[in-house]
C-alpha positions in Angstrom: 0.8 2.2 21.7 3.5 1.2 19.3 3.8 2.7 16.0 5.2 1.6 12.9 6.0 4.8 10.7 6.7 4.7 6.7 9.0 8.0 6.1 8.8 9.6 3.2 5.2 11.7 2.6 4.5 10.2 6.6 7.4 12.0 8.8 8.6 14.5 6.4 7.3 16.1 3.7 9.7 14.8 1.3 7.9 15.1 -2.1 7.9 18.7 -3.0 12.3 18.3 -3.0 12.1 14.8 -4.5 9.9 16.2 -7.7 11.7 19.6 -8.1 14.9 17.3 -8.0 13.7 14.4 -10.4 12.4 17.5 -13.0 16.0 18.4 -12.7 17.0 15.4 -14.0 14.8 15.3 -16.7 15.8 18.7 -18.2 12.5 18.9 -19.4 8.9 20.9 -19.2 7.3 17.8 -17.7 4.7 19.1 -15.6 5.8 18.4 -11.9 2.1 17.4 -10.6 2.7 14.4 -13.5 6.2 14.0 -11.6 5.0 13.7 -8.2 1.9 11.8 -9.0 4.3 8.9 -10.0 6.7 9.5 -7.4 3.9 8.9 -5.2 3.0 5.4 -6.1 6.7 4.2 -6.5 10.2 5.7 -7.1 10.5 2.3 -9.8 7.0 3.2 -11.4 8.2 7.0 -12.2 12.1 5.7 -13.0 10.0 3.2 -15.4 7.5 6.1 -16.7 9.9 8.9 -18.1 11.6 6.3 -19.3 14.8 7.2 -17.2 18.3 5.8 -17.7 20.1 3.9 -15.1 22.4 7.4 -15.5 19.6 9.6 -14.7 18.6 7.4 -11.5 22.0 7.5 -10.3 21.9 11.8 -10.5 18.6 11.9 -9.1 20.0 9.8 -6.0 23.0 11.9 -5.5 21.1 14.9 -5.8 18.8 13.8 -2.8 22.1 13.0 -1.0 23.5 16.4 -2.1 20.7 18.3 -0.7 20.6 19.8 2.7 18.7 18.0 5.4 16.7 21.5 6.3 15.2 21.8 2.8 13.2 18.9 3.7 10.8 19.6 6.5 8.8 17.8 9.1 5.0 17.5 8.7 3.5 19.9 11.6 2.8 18.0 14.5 3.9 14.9 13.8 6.7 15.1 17.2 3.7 15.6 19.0 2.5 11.6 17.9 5.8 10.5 18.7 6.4 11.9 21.9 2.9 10.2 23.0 4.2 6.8 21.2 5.0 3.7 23.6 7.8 2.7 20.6 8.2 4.0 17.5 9.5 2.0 14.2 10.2 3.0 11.0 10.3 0.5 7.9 10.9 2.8 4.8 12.4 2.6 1.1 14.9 5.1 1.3 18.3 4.5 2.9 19.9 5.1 6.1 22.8 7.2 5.6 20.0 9.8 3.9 17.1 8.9 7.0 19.3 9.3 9.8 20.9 12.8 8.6 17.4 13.8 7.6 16.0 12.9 11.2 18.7 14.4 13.3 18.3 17.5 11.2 15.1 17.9 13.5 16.1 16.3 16.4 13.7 13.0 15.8 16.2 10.2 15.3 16.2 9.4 19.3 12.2 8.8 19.0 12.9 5.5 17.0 13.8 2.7 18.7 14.7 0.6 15.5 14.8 1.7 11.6 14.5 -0.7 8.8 16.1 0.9 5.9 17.1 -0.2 2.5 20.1 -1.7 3.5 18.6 -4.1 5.7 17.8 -6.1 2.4 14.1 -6.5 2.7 12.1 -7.2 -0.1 9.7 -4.1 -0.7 6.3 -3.1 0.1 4.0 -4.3 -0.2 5.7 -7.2 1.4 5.1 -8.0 4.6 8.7 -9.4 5.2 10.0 -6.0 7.3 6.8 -5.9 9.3 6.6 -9.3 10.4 10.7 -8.6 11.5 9.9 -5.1 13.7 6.8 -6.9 15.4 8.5 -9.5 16.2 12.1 -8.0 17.6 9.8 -4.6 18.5 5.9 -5.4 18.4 3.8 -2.3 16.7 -0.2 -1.9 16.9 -0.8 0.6 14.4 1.0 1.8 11.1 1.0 4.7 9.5 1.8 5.7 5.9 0.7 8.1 3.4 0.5 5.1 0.7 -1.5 2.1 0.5 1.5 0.3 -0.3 2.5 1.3 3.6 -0.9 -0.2 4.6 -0.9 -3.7 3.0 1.9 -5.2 4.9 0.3 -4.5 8.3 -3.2 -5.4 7.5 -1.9 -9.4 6.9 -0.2 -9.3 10.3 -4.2 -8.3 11.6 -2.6 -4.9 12.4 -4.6 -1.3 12.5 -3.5 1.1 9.9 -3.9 5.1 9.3 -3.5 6.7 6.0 -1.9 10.5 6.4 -3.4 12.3 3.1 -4.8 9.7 1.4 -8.6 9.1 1.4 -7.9 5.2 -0.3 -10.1 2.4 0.9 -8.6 0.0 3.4 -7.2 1.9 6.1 -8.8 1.6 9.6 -8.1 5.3 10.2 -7.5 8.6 7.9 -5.9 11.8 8.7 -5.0 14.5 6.9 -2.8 16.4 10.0 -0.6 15.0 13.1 -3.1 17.7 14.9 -6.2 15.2 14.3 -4.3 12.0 15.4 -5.6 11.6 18.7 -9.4 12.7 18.0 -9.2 10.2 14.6 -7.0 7.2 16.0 -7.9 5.4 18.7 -6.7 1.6 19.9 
């Protein structure tokens, strides 16, 4: 089986740090559940919410870059689904100078044979631009994300599709731990 992973929330629990970081920014009492809510659906669509300046969104981004690569941690048991992977892919929002330092951290940038970053120049999810590229230079049979937005792309290629903590309609398979992948997913 091939995978196609999305990163952040998926690989590595990368919220918590992203909100504490963005509150940062935002020297204010915003509640952080508000803060990662939005994060969640989009880093433009909480950018756009508070109402941050294009100053602000260039802080926040050095701060991520700033931050050590331990502080942000692997979701348990998630090596374990990409050991037992054929190929593993990842197509994700976030750069690569941050992904790869982030991955080698724990010793899981060797597990991918190709990473769509960013700086590829992609348009973004929900388009299926990126996914139609790794399937056809890698080929994938399942993606996994913890947003629908990770979903979308690879249901129009006729792909299967898990959702990792999220219960939202659409997915062909849901879990909420890498320890329930193999009981839950099945190709």
């Amino acid at each position: 089986m091939n995978i196609l992973w999305d990163f952040d929330g998926t690989i590595l629990d990368t919220y918590p740090v992203y909100t504490k970081l963005f509150k940062q920014v935002l020297n204010s009492d915003v509640d952080e559940q508000a803060i990662f809510v939005q994060l969640k659906i989009s880093f433009q669509t909480a950018y756009a919410y508070f109402r941050m300046t294009p100053d602000q969104i260039r802080t926040f981004h050095q701060l991520i870059r700033e931050y050590p690569s331990r502080g942000f941690k692997p979701f348990p048991s998630v090596e374990k689904v990409l050991v037992s992977a054929d190929k593993n892919v990842i197509m994700t929002h976030n750069n690569r100078v941050d992904l790869v330092r982030i991955l080698r951290q724990y010793g899981l940038e060797n597990y991918f044979a190709e990473m769509v970053t960013s700086d590829n120049g992609f348009p973004k999810k929900p388009d299926p631009a990126a996914y139609i590229y790794l399937d056809e230079y890698q080929g994938f049979d399942l993606a996994i994300g913890d947003r629908t937005l990770d979903i979308i792309p690879a249901k129009k290629l006729g792909k299967k599709t898990c959702l990792f903590q999220n219960d939202a309609p659409g997915a062909d398979f849901y879990i909420n731990s890498y320890d329930e992948f193999f009981d839950r997913v099945c190709l």
